[in-house]
N, C-alpha and C positions, 0 to 999 in steps of 0.2 A: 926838026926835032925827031929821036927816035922813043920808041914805048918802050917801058919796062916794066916787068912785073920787079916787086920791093917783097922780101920775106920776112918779117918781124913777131917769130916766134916767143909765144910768153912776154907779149910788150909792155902790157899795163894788168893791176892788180882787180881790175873790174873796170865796168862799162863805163862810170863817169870819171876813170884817168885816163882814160880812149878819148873821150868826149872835150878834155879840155886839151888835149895832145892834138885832135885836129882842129881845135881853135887856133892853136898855136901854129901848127903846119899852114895854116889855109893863112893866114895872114904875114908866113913869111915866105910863103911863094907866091901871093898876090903883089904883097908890100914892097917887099927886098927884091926878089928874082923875076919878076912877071917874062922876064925871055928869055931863062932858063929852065925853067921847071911851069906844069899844070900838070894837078893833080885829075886825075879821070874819076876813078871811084875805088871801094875797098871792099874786099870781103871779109867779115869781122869771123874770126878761129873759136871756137868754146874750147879753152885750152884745159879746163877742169878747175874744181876750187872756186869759180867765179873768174878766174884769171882769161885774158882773150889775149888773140895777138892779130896779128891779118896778113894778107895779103894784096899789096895797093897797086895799081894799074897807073903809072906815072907819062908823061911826055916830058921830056928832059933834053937839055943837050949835050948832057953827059951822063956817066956814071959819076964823074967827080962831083957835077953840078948836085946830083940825089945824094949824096955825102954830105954836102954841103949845107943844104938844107936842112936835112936829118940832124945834122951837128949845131946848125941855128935855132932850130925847134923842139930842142933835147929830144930827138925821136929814137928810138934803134934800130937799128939795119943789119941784120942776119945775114942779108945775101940779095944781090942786086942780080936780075938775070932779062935781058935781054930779049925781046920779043921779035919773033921772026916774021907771023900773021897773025890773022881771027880767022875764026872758022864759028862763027853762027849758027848753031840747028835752030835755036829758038832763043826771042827775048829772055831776057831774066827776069824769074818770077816776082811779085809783088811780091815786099818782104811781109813777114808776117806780125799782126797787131802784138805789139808790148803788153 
């Protein structure tokens, strides 16, 4: 499988349409696709207004496969782009208390 970052600008109208979106995601690439797609982790967007979007860090074995999914799990996909390495300077910080 290769990695991909996933861009889903402006996805959800606030944080608990986010919340039941990766409900849905995480149970139809455990469920349905478990050897095509894992999800890695997401970086949540403050897109203004309360609205967020992300950026999701996938293992896929396709672009078609992250389509697919995205399409199973009413998600939106902006723009799918392909990961070439990681480059590490430092863990990622502990996110901060709600």
């Amino acid at each position: 499988m290769n990695q991909y970052a996933i861009l889903r600008r402006h996805g959800w109208k606030s944080a608990g349409d986010l919340e039941k979106a990766a409900e849905r995601s995480t149970q139809v690439g455990d469920e349905q696709m478990p050897e095509d797609i894992r999800w890695i982790r997401s970086y949540v967007l403050e897109e203004g207004e309360g609205a967020v979007g992300t950026v999701c860090i996938y293992e896929a074995s396709s672009p078609e496969a992250i389509r697919q999914h995205a399409s199973t799990a009413d998600l939106p996909v902006d723009e799918i782009i392909p990961i070439a390495d990681t480059v590490i300077v430092r863990p990622d910080p502990e996110p901060a208390a709600s």
